[in-house]
C-alpha positions as CSV (number, residue, x, y, z in Angstrom):
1,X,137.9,94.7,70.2
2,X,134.6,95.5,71.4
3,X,132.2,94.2,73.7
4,X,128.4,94.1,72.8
5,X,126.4,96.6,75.1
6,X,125.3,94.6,78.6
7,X,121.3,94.9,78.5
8,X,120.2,96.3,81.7
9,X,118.6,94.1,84.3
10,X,114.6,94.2,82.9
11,X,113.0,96.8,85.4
12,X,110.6,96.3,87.9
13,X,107.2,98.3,86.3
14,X,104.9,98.5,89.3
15,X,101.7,96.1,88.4
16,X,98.6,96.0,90.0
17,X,97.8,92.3,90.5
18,X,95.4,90.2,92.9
19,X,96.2,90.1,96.7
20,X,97.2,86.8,97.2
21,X,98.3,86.9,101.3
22,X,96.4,84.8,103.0
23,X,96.3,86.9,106.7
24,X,95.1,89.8,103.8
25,X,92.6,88.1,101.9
26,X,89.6,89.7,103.5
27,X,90.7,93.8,102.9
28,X,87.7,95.9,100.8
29,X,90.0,95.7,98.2
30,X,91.2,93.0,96.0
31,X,93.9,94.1,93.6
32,X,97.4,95.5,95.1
33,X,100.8,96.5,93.7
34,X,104.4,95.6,93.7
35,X,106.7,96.7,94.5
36,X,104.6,97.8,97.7
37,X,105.6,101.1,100.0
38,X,108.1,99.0,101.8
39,X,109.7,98.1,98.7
40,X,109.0,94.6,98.5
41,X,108.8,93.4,95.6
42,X,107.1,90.5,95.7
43,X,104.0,88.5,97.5
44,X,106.7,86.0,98.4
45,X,109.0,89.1,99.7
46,X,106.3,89.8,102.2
47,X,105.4,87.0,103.3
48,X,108.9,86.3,104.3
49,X,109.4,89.4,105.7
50,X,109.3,90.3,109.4
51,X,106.2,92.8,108.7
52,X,104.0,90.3,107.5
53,X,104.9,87.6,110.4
54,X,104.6,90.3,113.4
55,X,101.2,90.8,111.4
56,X,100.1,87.4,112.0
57,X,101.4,87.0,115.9
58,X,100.1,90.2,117.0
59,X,97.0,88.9,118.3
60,X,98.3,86.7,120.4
61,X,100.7,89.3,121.7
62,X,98.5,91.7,122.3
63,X,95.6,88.9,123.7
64,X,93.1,90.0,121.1
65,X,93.3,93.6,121.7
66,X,93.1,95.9,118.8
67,X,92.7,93.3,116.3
68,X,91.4,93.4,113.8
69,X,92.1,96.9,113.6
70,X,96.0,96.4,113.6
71,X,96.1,93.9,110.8
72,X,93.9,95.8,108.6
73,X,96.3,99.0,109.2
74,X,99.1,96.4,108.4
75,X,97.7,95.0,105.5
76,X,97.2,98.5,104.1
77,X,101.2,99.1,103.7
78,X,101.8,95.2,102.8
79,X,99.3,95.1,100.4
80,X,98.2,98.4,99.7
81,X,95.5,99.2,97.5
82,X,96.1,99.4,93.9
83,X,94.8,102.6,91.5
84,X,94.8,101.9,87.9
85,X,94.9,104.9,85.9
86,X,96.9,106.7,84.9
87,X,99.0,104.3,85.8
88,X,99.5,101.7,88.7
89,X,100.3,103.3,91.9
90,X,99.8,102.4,95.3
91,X,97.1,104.4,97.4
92,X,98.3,105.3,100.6
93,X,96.0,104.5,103.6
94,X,95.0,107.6,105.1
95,X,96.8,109.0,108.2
96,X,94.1,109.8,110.2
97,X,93.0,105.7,110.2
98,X,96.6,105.0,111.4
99,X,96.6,107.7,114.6
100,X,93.3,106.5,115.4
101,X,94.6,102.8,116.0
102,X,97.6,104.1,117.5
103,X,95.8,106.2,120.0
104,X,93.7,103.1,120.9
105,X,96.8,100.5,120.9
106,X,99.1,102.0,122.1
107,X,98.7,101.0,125.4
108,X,98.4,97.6,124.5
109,X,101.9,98.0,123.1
110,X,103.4,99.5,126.1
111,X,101.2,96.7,128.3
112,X,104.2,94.4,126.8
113,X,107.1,96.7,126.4
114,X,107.0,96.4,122.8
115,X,107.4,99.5,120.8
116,X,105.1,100.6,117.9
117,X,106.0,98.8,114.4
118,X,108.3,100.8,112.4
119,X,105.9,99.9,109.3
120,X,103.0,101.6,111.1
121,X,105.0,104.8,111.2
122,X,102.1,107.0,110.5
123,X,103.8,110.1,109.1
124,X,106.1,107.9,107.0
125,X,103.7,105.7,105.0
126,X,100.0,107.1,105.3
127,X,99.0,110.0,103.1
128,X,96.6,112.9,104.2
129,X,93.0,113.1,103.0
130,X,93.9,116.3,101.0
131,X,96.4,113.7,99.0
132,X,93.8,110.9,98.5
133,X,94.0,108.1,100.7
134,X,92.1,104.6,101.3
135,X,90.5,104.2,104.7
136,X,91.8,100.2,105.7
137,X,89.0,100.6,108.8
138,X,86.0,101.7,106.5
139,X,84.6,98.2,106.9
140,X,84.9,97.8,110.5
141,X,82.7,101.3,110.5
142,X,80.3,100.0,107.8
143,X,81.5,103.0,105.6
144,X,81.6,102.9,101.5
145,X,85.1,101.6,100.6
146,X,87.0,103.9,98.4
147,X,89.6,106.3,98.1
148,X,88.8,109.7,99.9
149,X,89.5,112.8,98.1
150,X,89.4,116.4,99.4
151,X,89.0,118.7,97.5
152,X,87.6,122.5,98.1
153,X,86.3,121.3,101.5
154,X,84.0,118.6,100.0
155,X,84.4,114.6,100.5
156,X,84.4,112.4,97.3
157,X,84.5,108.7,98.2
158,X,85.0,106.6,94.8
């Protein structure tokens, strides 16, 4: 006798959808994708996850320091920013943004023997500029949002 064929579980097509976190509501972005570059899969996911609740504690850890800086770096690998065409894909916030607020917090981290967030592992999940990368700290420098591109030497910001 034989058994009908088991349909594979549906897949999980990467979407790009509305952020809908409320402690990332206020990014220069609105639309994100899931599963993110943690691998959640969900807004629910993340907002259950440890990421998202060190997120909204760490400025009363820290006493105000680096914020918002930290949560908008944060944000950027919870939420990330969400590219269209050719097809959804996250855009990886660029690396540079990342080693800037780790320069500048990580005394604040040390000041209460807490080590740097595993999630905020800048050679891990941040991209290069010669890759194309989304600046999370463009707003707090009153820069263009957008997606920097290198190319030949030459900025593009779209």
């Amino acid at each position: 006798m034989l058994c009908p064929p088991l349909n594979p579980p549906p897949s999980t097509a990467a979407v790009c959808s509305e952020i809908n976190l409320g402690y990332c509501n206020d990014l220069d972005y609105s639309r994100t994708i899931f599963p993110n570059i943690l691998g959640q899969q969900s807004r629910h996911e993340v907002e259950s996850g440890a990421e998202y609740l060190l997120l909204s504690v760490i400025h009363g850890l820290l006493n105000g320091e680096c914020s918002p800086d930290i949560r908008l770096l944060g944000c950027s690998v919870l939420a990330p920013r969400c590219q269209d065409l050719p097809s959804p894909a996250p855009v990886k916030s660029c690396r540079s943004a990342c080693e800037a607020v780790r320069k500048g917090c990580g005394h604040a981290f040390e000041g209460i023997d807490m080590a740097w967030p595993y999630f905020l592992d800048c050679d891990r999940f941040f991209a290069g500029e010669q890759e194309g990368c989304h600046d999370p700290l463009a707003p707090l420098r009153g820069s263009p949002p957008g997606i920097v591109h290198v190319k030949n030497n030459l900025l593009n910001i779209q």
